[in-house]
C-alpha positions as CSV (number, residue, x, y, z in Angstrom):
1,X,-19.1,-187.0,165.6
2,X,-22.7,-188.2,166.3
3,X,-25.3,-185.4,166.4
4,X,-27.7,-186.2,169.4
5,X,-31.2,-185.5,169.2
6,X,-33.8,-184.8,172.1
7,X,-36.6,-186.8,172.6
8,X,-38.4,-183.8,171.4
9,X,-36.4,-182.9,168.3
10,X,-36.8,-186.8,167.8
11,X,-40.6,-186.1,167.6
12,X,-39.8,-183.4,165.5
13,X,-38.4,-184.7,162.6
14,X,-40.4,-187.6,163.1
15,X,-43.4,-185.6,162.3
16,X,-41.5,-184.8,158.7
17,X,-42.4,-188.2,157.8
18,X,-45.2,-189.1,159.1
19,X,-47.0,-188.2,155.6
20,X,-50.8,-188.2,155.5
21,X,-51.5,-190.9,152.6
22,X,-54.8,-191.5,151.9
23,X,-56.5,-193.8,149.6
24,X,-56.6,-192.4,145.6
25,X,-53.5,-190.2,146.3
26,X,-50.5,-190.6,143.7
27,X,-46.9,-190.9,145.3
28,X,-43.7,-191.6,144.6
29,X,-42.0,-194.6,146.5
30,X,-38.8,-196.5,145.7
31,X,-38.8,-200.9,144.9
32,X,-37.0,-202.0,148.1
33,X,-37.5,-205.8,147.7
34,X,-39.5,-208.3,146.2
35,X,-41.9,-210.8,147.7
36,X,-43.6,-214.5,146.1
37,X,-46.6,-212.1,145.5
38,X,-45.5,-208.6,144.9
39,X,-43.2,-205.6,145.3
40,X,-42.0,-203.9,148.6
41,X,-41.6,-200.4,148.3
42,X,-40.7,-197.0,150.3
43,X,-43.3,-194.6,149.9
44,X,-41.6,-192.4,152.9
45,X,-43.8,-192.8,155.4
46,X,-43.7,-194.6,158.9
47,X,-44.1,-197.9,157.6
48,X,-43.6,-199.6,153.5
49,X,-46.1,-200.2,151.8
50,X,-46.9,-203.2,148.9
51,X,-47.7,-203.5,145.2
52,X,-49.2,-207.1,144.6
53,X,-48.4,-208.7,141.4
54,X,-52.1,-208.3,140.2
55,X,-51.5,-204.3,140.2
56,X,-47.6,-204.1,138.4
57,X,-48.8,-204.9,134.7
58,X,-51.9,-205.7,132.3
59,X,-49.9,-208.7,131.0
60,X,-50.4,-211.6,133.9
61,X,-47.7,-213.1,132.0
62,X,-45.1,-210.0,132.9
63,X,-42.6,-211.1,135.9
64,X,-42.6,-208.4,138.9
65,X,-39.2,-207.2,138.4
66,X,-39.3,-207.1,135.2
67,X,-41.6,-204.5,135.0
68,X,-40.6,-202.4,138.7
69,X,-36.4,-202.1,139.0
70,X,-35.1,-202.7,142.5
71,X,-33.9,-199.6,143.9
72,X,-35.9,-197.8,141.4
73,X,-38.6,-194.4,142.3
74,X,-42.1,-194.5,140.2
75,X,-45.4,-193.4,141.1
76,X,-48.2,-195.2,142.6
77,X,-51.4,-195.2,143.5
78,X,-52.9,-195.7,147.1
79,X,-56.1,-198.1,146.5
80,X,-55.8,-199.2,150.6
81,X,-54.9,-197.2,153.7
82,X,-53.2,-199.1,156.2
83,X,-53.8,-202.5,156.8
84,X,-53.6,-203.8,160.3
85,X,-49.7,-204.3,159.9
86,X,-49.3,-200.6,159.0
87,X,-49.0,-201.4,155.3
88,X,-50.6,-199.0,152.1
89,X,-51.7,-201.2,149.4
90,X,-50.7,-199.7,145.8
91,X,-50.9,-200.1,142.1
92,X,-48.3,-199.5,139.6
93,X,-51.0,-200.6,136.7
94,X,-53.4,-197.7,137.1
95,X,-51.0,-195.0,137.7
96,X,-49.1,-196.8,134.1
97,X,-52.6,-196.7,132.0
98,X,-53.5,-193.5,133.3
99,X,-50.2,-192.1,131.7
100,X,-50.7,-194.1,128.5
101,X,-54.2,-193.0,128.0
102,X,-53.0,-189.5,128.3
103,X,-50.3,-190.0,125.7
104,X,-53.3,-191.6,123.4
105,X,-55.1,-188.4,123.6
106,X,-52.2,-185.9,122.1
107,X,-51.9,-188.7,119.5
108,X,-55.3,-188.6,118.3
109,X,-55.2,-184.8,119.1
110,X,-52.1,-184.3,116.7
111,X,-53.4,-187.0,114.2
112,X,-50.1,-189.0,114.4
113,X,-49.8,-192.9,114.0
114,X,-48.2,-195.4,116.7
115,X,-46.8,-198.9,116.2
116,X,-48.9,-201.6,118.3
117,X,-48.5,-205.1,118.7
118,X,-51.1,-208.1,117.5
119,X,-52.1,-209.9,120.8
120,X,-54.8,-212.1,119.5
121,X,-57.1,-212.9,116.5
122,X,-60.6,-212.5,117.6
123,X,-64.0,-212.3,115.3
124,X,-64.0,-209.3,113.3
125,X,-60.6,-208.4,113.7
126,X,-57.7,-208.2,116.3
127,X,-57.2,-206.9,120.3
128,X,-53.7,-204.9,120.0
129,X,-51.7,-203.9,122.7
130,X,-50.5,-200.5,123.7
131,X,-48.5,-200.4,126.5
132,X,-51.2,-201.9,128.4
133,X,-54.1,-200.5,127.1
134,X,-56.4,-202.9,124.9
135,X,-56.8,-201.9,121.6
136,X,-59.4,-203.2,118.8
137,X,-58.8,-203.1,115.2
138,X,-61.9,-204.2,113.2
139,X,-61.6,-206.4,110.1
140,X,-62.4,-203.5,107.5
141,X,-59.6,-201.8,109.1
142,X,-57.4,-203.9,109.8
143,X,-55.3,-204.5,105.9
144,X,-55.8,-205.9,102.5
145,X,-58.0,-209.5,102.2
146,X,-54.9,-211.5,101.2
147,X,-52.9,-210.5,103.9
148,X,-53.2,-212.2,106.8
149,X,-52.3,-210.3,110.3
150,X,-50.4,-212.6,113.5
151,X,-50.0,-212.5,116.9
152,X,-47.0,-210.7,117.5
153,X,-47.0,-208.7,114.3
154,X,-46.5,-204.8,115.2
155,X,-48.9,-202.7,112.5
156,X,-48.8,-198.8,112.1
157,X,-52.7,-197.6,113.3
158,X,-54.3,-194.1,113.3
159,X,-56.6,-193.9,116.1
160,X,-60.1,-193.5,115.0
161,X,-61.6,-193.2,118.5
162,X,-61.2,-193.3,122.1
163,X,-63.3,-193.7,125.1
164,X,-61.1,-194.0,128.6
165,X,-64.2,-194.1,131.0
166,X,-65.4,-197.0,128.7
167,X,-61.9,-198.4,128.2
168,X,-62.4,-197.9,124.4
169,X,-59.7,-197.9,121.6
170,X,-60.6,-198.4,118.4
171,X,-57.8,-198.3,116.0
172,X,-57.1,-198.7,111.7
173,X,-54.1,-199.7,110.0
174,X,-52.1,-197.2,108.7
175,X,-52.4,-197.7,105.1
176,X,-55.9,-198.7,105.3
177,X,-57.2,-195.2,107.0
178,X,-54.8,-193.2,104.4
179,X,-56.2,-194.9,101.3
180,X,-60.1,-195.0,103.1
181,X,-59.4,-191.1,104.1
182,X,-58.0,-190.2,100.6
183,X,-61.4,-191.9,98.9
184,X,-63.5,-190.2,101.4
185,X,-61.9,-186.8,100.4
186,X,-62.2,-187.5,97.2
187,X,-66.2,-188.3,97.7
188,X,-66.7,-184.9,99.8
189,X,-64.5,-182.7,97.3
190,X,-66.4,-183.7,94.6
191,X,-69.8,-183.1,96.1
192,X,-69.3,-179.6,98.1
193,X,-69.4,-176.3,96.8
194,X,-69.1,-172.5,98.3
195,X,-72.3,-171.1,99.7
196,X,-73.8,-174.4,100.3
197,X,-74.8,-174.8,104.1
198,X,-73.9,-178.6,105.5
199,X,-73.7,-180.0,108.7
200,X,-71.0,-181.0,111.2
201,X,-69.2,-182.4,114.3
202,X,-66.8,-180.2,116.5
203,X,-63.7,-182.3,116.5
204,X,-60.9,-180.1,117.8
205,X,-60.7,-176.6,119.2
206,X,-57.7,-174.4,119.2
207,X,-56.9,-170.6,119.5
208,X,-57.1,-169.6,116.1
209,X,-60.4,-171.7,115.4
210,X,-61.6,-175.1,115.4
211,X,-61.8,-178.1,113.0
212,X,-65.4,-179.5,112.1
213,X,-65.6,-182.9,110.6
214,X,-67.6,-182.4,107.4
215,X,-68.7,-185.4,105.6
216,X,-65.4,-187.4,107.0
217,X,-63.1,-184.5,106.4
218,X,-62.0,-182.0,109.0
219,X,-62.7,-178.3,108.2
220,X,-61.5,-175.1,109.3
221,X,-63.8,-172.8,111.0
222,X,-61.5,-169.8,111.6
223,X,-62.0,-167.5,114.6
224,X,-63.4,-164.5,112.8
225,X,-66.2,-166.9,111.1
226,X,-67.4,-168.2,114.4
227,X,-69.9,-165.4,115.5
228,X,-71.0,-161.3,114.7
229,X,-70.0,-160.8,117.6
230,X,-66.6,-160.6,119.5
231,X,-65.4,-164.0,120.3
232,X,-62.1,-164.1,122.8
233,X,-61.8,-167.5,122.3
234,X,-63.3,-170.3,120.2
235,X,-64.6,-172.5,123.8
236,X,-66.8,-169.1,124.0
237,X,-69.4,-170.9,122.0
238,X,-68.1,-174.4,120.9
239,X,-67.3,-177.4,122.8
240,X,-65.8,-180.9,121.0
241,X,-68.5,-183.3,120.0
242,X,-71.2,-180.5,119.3
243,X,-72.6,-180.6,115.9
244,X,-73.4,-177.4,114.0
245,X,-74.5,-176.0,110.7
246,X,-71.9,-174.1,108.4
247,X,-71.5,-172.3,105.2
248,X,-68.8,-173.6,103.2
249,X,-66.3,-170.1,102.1
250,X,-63.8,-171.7,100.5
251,X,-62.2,-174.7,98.7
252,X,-59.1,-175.3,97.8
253,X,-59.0,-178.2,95.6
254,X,-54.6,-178.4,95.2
255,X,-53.9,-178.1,99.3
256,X,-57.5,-180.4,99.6
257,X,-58.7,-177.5,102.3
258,X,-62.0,-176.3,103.0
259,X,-63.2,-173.5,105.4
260,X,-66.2,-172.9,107.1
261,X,-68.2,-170.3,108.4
262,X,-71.1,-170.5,111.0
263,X,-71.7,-166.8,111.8
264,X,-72.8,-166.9,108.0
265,X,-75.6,-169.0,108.9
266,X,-77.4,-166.2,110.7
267,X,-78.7,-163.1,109.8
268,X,-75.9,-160.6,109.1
269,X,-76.4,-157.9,111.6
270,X,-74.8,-155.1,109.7
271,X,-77.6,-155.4,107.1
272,X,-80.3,-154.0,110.0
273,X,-77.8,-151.4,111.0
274,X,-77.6,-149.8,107.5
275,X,-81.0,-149.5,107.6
276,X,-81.0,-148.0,111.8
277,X,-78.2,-146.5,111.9
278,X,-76.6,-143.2,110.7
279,X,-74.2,-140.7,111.5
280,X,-75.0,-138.4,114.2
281,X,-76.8,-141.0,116.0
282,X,-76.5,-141.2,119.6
283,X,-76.1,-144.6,120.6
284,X,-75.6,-146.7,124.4
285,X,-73.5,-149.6,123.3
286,X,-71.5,-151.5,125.8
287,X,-67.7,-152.1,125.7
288,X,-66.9,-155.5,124.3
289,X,-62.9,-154.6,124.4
290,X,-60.5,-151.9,125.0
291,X,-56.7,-151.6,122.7
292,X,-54.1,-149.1,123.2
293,X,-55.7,-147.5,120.5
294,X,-59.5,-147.2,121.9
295,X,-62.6,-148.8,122.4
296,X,-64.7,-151.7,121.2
297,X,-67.8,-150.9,121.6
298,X,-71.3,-153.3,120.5
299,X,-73.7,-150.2,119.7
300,X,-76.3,-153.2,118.1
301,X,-76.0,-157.0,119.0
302,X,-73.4,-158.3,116.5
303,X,-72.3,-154.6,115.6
304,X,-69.5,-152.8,117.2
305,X,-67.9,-149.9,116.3
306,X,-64.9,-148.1,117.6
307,X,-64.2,-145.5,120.3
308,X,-60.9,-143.8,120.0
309,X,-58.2,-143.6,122.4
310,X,-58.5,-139.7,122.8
311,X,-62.3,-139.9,123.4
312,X,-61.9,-142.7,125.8
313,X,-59.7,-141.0,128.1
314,X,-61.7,-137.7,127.6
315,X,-64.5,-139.9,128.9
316,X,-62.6,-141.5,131.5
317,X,-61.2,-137.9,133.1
318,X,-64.6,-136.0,133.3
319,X,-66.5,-139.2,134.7
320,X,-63.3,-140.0,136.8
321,X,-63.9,-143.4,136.0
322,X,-62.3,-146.3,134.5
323,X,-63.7,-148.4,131.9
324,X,-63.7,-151.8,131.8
325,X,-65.1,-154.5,129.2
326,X,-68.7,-154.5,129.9
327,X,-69.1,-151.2,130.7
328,X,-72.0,-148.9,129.6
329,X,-71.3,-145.8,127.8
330,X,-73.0,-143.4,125.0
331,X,-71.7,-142.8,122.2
332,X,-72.0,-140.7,119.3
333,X,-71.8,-141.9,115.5
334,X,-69.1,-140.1,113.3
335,X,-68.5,-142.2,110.3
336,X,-70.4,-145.4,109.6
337,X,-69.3,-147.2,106.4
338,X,-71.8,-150.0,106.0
339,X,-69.8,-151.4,102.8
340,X,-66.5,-152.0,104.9
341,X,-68.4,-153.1,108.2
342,X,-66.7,-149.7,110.0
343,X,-68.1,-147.1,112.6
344,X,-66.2,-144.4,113.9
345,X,-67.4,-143.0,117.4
346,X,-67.0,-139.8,119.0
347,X,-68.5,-138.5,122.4
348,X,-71.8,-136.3,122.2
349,X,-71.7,-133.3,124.1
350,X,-73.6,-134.1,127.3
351,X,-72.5,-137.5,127.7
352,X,-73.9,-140.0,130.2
353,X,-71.6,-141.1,133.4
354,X,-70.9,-145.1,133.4
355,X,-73.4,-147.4,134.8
């Protein structure tokens, strides 16, 4: 049986396809047919829309179907609205390096290595390829002096930089960065030692801390060593590519490890509060955190001390209040052990209401 349609419920589902594509949106559209120039494809709306051969791959040398499958979905890009026939121009390219690029990142994010193909000799070393994406590895990284590299050799590399907005890889052979990488350790290893104070580059950032290159090597500056005071996350106070000075803690020569600390190169606040502070004090200190089992609270820049459960909720039921991070409150010292960096806090009797 043949299901008729109104004019109106024609309108209707017409209106389910009429799709409001713009120029710089991504989409997904199906190869329907090829043209001399190009690709036809189905992106769903009124009318097709067409991929010229210029915008399916970086190699000019790649055929159109070769590269786009008829009857195949993959995204595009829109880079022109409708032409006077009713037809979106797209690219295929863009959308392909965009992806690559992305995949370059978590490589050089996760220090791995990728195999990449010789596309041509050029003075001071060789342009790569990498699915697309241009690659440059200079002479001095590129292997030993008697061997020689061809076009169409595939190399293990280590990326040593990236730059998408300047379309920027620059790559070393594999061998070559793990003997140059093992010499440079061996360089720093020899010349650091604890206490001393050096300077560094931000590299990578992650929950527990972040790795600062040191002299060539990267360095862990855990999360407790990044600041006196509470830090919820390391992108608090660090960002990649910032340089900093640090203390070198520790080395460990057999696992080749070395952490950092940069809250050890300023003044260590707990040294001023030994000499403030005592028990009994009253202090107004402002909640930094709160734990099932209390409070946080900062009763001196870089110094908190805690506020236990019991007292909080004490608090909490005669100000009928609840206290968030923040928060003002006073406090009342009622153990402070300067040696261990611990200060116990109690309520004094006339206690102040939140601000």
């Amino acid at each position: 049986m043949v299901e008729q349609y109104s004019d109106c419920d024609f309108e209707t589902l017409l209106a389910k396809y009429d799709y409001n594509f713009k120029r710089g949106d991504i989409v997904k559209g199906i190869v329907c047919a090829y043209e001399a120039d190009g690709a036809i494809v189905d992106i769903g709306s009124k009318s097709t829309a067409f991929v010229p051969a210029y915008e399916v791959s970086s190699d000019r040398k790649a055929k159109v179907e070769d590269v786009l499958e008829l009857n195949t979905e993959y995204e595009f890009l829109i880079t022109q609205e409708c032409d006077e026939n009713g037809k979106f121009t797209l690219s295929y390219k863009k959308v392909h390096l965009a992806h690559t690029w992305a995949e370059l990142e978590k490589v050089k994010e996760a220090d791995e290595t990728i195999a990449v193909v010789v596309s041509q000799m050029v003075k001071g070393g060789v342009v790569v390829d990498v699915s697309g994406v241009q690659g440059f590895i200079p002479q001095g990284q590129l292997c030993a002096r008697e061997t020689i590299c061809n076009p169409g050799d595939k190399i293990e590399v280590k990326i040593l930089s990236l730059d998408k907005s300047q379309n920027n890889l620059i790559l070393s052979n594999k061998k070559v960065f793990e003997t140059n990488m093992a010499e440079t350790r061996k360089n720093v290893f020899a010349q650091v030692e604890v206490g001393q104070v050096v300077k560094g580059e931000v590299v990578r950032i992650t929950d527990f801390g972040a790795f600062v290159n040191v002299g060539g090597v990267d360095c862990l500056l855990p999360l407790s060593q990044i600041s006196w005071k509470w830090v919820e996350h390391p992108t608090d106070l660090l960002k990649v590519g910032q340089e900093i000075n640090v203390e070198i803690i520790d080395i460990d020569h057999t696992k080749q490890r070395i952490s950092l600390s940069l809250k050890n190169t300023e003044p260590d606040p707990w040294l001023k509060a030994e000499e403030e502070l005592k028990e009994g004090d009253i202090k107004e200190g402002i909640i930094t955190r709160i734990k099932p089992f209390g409070a946080f609270v900062e009763v001196m820049p870089g110094v908190e001390a805690l506020l236990p459960q019991t007292a909080l909720a004490e608090y909490q039921n005669k100000n009928n209040c609840i206290l968030n991070a923040g928060d003002k409150i006073n406090t009342q010292i009622v153990k402070f052990n300067p040696k261990d960096k611990r200060i116990s806090l109690g309520l004094p009797s006339n206690e102040a209401a939140v601000e």
